[in-house]
N, CA, C and O atoms as a GROMACS GRO file, in nm:
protein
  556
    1UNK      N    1   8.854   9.089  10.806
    1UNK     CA    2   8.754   9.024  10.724
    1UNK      C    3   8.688   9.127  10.635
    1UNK      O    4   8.636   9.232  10.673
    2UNK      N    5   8.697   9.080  10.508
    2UNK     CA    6   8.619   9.189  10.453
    2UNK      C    7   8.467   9.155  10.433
    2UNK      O    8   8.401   9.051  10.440
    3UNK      N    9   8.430   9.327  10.396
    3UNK     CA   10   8.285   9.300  10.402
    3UNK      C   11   8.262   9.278  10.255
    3UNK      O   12   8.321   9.338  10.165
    4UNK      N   13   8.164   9.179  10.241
    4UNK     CA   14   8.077   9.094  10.129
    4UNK      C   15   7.909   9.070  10.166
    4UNK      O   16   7.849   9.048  10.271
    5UNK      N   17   7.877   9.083  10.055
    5UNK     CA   18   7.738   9.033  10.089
    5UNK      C   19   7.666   8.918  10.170
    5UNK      O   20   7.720   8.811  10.144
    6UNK      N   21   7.572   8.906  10.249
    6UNK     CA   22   7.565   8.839  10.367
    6UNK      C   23   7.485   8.735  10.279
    6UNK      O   24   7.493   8.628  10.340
    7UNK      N   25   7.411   8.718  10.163
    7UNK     CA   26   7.311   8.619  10.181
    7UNK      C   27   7.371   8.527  10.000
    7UNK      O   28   7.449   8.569   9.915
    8UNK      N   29   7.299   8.409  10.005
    8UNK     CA   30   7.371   8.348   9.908
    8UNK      C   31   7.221   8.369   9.832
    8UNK      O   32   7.117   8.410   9.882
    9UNK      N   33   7.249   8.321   9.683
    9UNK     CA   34   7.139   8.386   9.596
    9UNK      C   35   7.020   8.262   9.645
    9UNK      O   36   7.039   8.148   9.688
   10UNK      N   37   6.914   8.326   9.622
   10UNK     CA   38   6.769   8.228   9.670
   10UNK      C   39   6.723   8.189   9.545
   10UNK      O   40   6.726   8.275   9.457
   11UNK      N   41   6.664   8.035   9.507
   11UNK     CA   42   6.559   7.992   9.390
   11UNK      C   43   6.443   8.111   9.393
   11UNK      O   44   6.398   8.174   9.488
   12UNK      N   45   6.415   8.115   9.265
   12UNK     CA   46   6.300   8.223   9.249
   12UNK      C   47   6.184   8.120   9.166
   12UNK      O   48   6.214   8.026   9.092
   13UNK      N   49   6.038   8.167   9.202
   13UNK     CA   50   5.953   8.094   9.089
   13UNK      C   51   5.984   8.193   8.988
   13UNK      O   52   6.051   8.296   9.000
   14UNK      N   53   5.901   8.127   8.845
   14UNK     CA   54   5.912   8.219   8.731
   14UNK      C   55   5.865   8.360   8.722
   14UNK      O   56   5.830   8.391   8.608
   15UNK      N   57   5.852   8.473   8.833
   15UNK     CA   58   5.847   8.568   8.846
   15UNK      C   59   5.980   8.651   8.784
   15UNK      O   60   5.951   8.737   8.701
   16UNK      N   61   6.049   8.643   8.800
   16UNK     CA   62   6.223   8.782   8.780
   16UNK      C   63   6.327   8.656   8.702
   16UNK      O   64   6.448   8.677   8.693
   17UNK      N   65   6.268   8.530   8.652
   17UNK     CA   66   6.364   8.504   8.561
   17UNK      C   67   6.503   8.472   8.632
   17UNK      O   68   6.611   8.496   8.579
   18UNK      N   69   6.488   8.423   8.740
   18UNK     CA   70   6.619   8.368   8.831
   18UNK      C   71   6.686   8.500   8.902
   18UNK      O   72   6.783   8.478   8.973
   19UNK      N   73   6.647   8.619   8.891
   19UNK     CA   74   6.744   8.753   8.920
   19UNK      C   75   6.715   8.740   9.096
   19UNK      O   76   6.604   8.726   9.145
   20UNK      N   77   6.838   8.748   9.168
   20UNK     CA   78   6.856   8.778   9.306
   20UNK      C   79   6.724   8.945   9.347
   20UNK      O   80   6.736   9.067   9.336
   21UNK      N   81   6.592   8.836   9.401
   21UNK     CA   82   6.528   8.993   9.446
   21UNK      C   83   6.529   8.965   9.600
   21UNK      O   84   6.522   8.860   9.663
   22UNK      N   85   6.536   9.032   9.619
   22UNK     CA   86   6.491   9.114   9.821
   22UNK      C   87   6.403   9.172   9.844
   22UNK      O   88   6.390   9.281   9.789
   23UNK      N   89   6.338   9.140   9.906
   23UNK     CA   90   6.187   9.186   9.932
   23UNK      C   91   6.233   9.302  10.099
   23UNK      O   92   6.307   9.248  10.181
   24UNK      N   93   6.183   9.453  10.128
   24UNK     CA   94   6.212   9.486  10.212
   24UNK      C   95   6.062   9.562  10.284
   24UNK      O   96   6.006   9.666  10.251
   25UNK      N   97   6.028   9.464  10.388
   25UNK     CA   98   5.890   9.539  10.414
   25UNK      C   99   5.878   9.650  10.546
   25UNK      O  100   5.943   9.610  10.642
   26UNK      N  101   5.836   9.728  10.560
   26UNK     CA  102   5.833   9.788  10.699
   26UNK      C  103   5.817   9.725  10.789
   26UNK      O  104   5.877   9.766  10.889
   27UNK      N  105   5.770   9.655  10.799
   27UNK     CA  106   5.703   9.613  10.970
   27UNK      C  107   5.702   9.695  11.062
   27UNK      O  108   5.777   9.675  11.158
   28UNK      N  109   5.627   9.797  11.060
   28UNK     CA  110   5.609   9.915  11.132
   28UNK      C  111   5.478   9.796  11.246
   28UNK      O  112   5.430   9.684  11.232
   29UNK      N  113   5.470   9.905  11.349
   29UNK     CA  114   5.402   9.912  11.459
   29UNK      C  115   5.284   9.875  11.421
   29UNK      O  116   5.239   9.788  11.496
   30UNK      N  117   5.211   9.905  11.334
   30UNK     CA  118   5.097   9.927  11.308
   30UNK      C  119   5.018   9.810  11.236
   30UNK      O  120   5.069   9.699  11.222
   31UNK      N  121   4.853   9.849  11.180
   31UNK     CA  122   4.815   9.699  11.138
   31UNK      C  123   4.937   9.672  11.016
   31UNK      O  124   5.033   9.599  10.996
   32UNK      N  125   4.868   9.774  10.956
   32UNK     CA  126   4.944   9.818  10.774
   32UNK      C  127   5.100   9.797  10.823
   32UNK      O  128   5.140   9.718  10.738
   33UNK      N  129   5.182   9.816  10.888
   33UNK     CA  130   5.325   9.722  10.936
   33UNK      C  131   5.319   9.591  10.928
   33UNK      O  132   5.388   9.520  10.855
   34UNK      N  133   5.228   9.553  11.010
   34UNK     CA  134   5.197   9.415  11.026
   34UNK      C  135   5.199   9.330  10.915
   34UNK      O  136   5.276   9.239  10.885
   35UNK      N  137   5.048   9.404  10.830
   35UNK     CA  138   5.063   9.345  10.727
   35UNK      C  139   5.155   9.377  10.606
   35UNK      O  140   5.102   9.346  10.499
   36UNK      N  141   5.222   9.407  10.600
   36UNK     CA  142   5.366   9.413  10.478
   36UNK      C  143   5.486   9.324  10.552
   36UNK      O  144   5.574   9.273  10.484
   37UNK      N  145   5.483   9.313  10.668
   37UNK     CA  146   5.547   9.206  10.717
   37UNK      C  147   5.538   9.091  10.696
   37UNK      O  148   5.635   9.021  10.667
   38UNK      N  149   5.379   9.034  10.710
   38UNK     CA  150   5.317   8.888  10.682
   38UNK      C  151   5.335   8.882  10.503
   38UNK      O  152   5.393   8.792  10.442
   39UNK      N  153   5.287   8.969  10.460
   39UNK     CA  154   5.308   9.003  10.310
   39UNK      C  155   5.488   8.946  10.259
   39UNK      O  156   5.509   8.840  10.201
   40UNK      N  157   5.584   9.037  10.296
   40UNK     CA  158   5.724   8.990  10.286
   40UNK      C  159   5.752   8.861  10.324
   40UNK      O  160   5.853   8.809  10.277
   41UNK      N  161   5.665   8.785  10.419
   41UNK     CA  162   5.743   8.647  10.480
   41UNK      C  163   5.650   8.542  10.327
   41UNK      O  164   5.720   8.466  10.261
   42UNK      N  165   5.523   8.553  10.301
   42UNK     CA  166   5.452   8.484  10.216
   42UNK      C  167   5.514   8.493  10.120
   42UNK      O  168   5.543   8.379  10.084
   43UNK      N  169   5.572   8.601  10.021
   43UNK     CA  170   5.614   8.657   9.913
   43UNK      C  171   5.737   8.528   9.933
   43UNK      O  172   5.741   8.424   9.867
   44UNK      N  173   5.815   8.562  10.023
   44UNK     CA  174   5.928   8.448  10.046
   44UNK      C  175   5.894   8.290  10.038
   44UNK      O  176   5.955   8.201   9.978
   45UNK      N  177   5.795   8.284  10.104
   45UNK     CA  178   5.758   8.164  10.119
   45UNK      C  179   5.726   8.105   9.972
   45UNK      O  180   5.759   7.997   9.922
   46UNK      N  181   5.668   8.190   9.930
   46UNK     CA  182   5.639   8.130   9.765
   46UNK      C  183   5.728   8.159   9.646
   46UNK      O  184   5.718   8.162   9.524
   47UNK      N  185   5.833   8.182   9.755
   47UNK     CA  186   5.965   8.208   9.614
   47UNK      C  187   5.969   8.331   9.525
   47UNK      O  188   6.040   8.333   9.424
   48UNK      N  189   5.904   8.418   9.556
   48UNK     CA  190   5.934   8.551   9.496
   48UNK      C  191   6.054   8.627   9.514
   48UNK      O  192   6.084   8.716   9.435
   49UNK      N  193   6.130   8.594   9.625
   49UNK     CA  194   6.216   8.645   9.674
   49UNK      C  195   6.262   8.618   9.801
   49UNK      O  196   6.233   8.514   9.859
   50UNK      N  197   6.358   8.738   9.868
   50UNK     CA  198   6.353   8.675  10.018
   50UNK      C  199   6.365   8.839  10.090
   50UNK      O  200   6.407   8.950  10.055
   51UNK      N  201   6.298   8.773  10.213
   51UNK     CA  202   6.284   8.887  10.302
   51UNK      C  203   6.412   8.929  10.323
   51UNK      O  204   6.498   8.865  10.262
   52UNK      N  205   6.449   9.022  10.394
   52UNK     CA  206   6.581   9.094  10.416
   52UNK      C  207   6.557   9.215  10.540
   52UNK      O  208   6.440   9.235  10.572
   53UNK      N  209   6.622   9.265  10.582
   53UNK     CA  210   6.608   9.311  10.744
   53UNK      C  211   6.652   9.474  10.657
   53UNK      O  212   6.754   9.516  10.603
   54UNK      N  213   6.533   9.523  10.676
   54UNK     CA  214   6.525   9.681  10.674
   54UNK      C  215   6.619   9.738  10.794
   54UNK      O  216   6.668   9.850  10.778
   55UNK      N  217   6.635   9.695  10.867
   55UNK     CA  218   6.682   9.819  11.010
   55UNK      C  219   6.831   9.788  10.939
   55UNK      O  220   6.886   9.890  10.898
   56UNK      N  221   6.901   9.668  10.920
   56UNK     CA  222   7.041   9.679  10.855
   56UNK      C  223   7.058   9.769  10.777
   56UNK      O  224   7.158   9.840  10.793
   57UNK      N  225   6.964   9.796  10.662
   57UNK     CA  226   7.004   9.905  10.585
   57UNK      C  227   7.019  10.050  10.669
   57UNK      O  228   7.105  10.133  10.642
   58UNK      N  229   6.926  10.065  10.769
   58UNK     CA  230   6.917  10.197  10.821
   58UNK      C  231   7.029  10.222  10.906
   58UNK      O  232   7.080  10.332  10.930
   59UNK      N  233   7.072  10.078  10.962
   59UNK     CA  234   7.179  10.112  10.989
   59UNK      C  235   7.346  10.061  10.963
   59UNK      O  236   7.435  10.024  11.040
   60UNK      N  237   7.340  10.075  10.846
   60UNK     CA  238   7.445  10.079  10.738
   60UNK      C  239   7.529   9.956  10.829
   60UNK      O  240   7.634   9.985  10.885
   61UNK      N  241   7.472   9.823  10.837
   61UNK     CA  242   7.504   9.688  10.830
   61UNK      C  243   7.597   9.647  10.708
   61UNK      O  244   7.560   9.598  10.601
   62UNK      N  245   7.708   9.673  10.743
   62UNK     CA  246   7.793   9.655  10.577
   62UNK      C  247   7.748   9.565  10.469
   62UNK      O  248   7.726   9.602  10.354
   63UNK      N  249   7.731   9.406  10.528
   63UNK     CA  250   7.703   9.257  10.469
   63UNK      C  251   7.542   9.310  10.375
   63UNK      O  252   7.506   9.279  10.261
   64UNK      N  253   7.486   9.380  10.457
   64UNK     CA  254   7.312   9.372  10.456
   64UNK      C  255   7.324   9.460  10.342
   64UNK      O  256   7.286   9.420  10.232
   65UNK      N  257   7.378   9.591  10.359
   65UNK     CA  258   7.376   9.699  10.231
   65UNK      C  259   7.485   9.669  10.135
   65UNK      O  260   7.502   9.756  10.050
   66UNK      N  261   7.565   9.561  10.129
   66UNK     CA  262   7.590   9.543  10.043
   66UNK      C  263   7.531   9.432   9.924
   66UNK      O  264   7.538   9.437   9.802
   67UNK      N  265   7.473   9.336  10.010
   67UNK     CA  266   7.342   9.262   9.922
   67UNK      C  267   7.297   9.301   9.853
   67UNK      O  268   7.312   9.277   9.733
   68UNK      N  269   7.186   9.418   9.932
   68UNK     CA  270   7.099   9.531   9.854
   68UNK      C  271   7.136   9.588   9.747
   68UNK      O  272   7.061   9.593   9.648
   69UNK      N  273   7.255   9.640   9.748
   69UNK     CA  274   7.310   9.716   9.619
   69UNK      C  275   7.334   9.622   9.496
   69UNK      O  276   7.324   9.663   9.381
   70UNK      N  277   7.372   9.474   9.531
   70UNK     CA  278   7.388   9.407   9.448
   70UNK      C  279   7.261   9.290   9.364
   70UNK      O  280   7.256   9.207   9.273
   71UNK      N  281   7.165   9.358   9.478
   71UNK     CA  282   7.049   9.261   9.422
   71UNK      C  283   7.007   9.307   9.245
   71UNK      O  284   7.023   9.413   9.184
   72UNK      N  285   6.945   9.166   9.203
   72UNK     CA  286   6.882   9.244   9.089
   72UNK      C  287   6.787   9.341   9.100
   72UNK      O  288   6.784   9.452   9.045
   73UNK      N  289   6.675   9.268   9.208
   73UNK     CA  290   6.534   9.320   9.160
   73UNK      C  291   6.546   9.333   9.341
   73UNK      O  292   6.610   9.267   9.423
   74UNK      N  293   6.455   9.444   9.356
   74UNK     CA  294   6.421   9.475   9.499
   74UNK      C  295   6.290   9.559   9.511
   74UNK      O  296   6.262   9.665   9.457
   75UNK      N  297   6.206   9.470   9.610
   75UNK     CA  298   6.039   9.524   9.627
   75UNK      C  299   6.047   9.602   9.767
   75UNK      O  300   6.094   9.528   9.855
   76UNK      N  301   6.019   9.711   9.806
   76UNK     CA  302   6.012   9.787   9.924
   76UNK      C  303   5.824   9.753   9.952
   76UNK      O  304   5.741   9.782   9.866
   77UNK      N  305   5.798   9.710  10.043
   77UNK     CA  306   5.674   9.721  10.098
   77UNK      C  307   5.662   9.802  10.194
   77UNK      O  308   5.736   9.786  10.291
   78UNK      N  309   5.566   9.910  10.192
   78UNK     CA  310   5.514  10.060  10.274
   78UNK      C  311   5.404  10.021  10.322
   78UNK      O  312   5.308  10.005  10.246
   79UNK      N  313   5.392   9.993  10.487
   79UNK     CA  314   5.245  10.046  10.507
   79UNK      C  315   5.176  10.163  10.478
   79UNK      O  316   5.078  10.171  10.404
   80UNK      N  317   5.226  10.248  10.535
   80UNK     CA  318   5.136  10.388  10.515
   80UNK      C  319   5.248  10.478  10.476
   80UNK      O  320   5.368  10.466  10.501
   81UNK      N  321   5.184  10.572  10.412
   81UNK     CA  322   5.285  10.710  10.350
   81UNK      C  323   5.364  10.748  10.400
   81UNK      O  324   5.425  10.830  10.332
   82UNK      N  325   5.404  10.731  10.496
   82UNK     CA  326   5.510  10.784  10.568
   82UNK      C  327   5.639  10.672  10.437
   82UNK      O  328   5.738  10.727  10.390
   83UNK      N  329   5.618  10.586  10.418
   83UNK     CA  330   5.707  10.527  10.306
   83UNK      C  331   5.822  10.485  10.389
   83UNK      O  332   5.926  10.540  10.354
   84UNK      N  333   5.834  10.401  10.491
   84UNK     CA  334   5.962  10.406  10.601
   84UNK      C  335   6.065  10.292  10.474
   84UNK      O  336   6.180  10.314  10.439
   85UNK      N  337   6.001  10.207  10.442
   85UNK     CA  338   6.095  10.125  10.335
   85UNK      C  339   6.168  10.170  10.264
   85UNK      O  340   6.290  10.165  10.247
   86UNK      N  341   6.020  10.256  10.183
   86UNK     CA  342   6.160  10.324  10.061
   86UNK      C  343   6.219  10.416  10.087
   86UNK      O  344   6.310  10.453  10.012
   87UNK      N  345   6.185  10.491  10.210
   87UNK     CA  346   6.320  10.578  10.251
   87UNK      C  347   6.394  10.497  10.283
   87UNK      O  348   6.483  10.457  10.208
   88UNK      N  349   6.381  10.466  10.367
   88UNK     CA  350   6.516  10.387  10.463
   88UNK      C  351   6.626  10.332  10.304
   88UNK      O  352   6.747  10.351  10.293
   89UNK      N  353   6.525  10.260  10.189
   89UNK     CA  354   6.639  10.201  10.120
   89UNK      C  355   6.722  10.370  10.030
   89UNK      O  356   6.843  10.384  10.009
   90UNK      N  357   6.639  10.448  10.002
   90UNK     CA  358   6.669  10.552   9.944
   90UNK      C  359   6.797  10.649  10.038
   90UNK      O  360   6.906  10.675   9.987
   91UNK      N  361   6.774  10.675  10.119
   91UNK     CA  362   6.882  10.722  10.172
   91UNK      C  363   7.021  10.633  10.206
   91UNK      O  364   7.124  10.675  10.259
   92UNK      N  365   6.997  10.523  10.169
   92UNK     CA  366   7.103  10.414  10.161
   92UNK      C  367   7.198  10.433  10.058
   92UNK      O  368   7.310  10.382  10.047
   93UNK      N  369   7.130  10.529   9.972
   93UNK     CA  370   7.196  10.505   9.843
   93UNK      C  371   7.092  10.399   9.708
   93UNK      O  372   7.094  10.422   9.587
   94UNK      N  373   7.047  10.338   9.746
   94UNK     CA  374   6.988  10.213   9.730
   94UNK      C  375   6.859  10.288   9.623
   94UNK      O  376   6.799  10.387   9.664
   95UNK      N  377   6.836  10.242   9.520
   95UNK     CA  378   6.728  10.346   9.408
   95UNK      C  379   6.714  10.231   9.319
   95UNK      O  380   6.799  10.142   9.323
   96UNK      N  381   6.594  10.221   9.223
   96UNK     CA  382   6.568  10.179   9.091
   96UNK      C  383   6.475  10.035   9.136
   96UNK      O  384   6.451   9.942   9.059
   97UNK      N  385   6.436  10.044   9.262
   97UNK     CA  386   6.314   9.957   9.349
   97UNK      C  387   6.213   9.921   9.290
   97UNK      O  388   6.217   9.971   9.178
   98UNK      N  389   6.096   9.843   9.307
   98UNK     CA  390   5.950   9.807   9.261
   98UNK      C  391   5.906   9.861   9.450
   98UNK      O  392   5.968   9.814   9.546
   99UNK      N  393   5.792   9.962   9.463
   99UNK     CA  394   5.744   9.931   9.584
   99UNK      C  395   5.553   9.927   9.572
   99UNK      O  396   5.489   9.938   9.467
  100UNK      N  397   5.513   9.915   9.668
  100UNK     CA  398   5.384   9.850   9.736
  100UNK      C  399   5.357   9.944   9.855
  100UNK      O  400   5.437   9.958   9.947
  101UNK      N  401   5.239  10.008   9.846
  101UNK     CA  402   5.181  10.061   9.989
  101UNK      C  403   5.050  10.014  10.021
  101UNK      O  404   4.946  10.032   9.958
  102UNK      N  405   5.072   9.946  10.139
  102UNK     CA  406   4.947   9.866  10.194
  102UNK      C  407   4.792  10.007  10.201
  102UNK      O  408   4.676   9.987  10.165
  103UNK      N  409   4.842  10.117  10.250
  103UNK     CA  410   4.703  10.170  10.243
  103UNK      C  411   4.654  10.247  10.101
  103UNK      O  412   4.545  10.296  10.072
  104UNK      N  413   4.761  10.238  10.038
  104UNK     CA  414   4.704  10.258   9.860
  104UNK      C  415   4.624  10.128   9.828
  104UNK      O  416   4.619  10.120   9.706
  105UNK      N  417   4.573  10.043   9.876
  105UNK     CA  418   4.486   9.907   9.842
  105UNK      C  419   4.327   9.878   9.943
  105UNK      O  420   4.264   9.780   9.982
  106UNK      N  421   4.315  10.034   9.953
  106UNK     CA  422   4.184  10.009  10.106
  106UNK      C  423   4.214   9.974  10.211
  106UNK      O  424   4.121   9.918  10.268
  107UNK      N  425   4.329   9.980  10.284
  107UNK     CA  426   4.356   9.912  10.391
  107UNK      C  427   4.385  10.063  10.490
  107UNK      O  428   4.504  10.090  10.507
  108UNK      N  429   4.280  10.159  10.554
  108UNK     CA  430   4.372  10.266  10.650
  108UNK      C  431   4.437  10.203  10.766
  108UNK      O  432   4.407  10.116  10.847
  109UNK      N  433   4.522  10.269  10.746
  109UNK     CA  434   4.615  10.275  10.904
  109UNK      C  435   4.524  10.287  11.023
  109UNK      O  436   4.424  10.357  11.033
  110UNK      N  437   4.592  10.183  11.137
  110UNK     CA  438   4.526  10.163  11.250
  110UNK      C  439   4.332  10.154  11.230
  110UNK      O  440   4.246  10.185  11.312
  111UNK      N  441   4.314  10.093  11.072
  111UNK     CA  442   4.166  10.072  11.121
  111UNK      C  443   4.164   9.919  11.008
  111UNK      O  444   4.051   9.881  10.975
  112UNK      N  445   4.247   9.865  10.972
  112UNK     CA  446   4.260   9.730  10.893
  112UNK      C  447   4.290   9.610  10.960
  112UNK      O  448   4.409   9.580  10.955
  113UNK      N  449   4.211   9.527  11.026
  113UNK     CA  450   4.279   9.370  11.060
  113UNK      C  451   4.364   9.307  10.950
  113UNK      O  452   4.384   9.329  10.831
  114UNK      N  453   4.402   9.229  11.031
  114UNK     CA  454   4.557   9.142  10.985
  114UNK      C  455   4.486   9.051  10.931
  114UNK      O  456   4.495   8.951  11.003
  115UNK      N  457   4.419   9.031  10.840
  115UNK     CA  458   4.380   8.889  10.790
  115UNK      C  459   4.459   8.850  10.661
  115UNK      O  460   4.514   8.908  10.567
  116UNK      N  461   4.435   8.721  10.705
  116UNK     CA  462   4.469   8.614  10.522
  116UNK      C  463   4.456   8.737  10.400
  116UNK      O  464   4.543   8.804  10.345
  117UNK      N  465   4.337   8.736  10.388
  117UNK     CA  466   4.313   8.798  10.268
  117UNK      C  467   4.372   8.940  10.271
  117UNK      O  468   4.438   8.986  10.177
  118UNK      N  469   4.345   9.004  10.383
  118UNK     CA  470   4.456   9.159  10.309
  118UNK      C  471   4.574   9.160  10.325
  118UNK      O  472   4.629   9.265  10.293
  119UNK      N  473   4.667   9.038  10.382
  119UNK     CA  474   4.805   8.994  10.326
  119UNK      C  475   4.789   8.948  10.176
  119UNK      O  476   4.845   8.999  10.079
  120UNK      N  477   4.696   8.833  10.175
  120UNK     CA  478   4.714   8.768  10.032
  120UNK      C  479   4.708   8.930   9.890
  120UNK      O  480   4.783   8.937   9.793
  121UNK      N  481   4.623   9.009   9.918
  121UNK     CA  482   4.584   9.112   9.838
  121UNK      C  483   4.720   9.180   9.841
  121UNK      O  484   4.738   9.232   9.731
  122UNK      N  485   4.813   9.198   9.915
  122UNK     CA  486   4.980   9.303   9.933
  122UNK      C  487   5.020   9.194   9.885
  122UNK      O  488   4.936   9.214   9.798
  123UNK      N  489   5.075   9.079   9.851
  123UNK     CA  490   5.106   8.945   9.839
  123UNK      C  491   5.093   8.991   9.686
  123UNK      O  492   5.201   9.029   9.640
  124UNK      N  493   4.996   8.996   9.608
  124UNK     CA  494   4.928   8.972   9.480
  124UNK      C  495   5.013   9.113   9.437
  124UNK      O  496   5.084   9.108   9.337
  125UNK      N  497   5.007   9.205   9.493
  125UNK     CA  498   5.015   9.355   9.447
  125UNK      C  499   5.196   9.368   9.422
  125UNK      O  500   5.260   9.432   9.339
  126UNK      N  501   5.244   9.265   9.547
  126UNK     CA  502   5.383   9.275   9.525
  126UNK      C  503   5.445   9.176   9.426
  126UNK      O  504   5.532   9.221   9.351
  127UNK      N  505   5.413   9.055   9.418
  127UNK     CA  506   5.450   9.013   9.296
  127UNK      C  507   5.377   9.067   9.146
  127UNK      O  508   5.441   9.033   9.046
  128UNK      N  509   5.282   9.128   9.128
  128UNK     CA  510   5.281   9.255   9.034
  128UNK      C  511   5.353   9.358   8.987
  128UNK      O  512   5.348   9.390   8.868
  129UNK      N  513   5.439   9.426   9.086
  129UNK     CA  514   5.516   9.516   9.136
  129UNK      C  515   5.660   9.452   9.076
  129UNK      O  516   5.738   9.519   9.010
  130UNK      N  517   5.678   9.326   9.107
  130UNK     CA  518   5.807   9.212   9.060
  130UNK      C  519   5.798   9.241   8.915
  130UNK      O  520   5.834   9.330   8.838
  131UNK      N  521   5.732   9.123   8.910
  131UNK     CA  522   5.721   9.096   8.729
  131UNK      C  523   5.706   9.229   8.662
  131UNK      O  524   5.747   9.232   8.546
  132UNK      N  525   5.644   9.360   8.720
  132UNK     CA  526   5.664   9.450   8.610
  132UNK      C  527   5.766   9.551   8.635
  132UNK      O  528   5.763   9.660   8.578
  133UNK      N  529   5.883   9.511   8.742
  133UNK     CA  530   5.984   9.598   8.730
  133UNK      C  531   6.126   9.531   8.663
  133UNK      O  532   6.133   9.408   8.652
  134UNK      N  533   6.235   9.614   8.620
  134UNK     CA  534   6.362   9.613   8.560
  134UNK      C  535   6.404   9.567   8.632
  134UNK      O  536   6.367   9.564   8.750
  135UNK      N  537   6.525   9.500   8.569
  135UNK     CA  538   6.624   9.455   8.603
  135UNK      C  539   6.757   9.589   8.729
  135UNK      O  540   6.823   9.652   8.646
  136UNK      N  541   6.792   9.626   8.848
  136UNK     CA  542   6.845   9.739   8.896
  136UNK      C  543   6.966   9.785   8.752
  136UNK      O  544   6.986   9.705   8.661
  137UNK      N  545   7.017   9.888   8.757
  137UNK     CA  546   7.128   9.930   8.652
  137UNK      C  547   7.225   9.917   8.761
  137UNK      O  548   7.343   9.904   8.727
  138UNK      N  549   7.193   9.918   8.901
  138UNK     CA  550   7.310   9.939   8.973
  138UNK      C  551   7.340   9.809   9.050
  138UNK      O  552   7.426   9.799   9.137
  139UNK      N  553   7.256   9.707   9.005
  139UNK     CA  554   7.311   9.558   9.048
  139UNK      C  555   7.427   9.481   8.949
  139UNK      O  556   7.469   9.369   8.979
   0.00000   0.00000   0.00000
């Protein structure tokens, strides 16, 4: 069987102009994990894109990294500096991203609750992040 991309293209609202995006959030341990997680599932929910499983890329999931490479538009969501998203997609090979870091928005690590509103605020920041990035050169 060969390997092909695992996911079929998703409806987008008028954010990216119909372009296949993937939203890839950390979901680290932490609040700021947490919230780029809840952040990635809302973002989906409202048609910005669709979530997609970070650990596939890390661990070179053929179907999963080959999506990625072929997406148009792709948002990495970072809780904290450590940047586990956009590494993980960067050492993939994987480059020319829109990303989002939850504690670049007032939110420190291990001292931010999970609420509505500081999802909705990563929510707002990542479809920002959408609409003002390119089209990939390597999709």
């Amino acid at each position: 069987m060969a390997d092909k991309p695992c996911c079929e293209p998703v409806a987008m609202n008028d954010c990216c102009n119909g372009a296949t995006v993937l939203i890839y959030p950390c979901s680290g341990s932490s609040d700021v994990g947490e919230i780029s997680d809840h952040a990635g599932r809302l973002l989906t929910k409202e048609g910005f894109g669709k979530m997609h499983c970070l650990a596939g890329i890390g661990g070179r999931v053929p179907g999963i990294t080959l999506s990625a490479q072929a997406a148009d538009k792709i948002l990495a969501i970072d809780g904290c500096p450590q940047d586990c998203a956009s590494k993980t997609l960067f050492v993939a090979g994987i480059d020319g991203f829109a990303s989002v870091r939850v504690t670049d928005h007032g939110m420190p690590k291990g001292k931010t609750p999970v609420t509505d509103s500081n999802v909705r605020t990563i929510v707002q920041r990542g479809a920002e992040a959408l609409r003002a990035s390119e089209l990939r050169a390597s999709a």
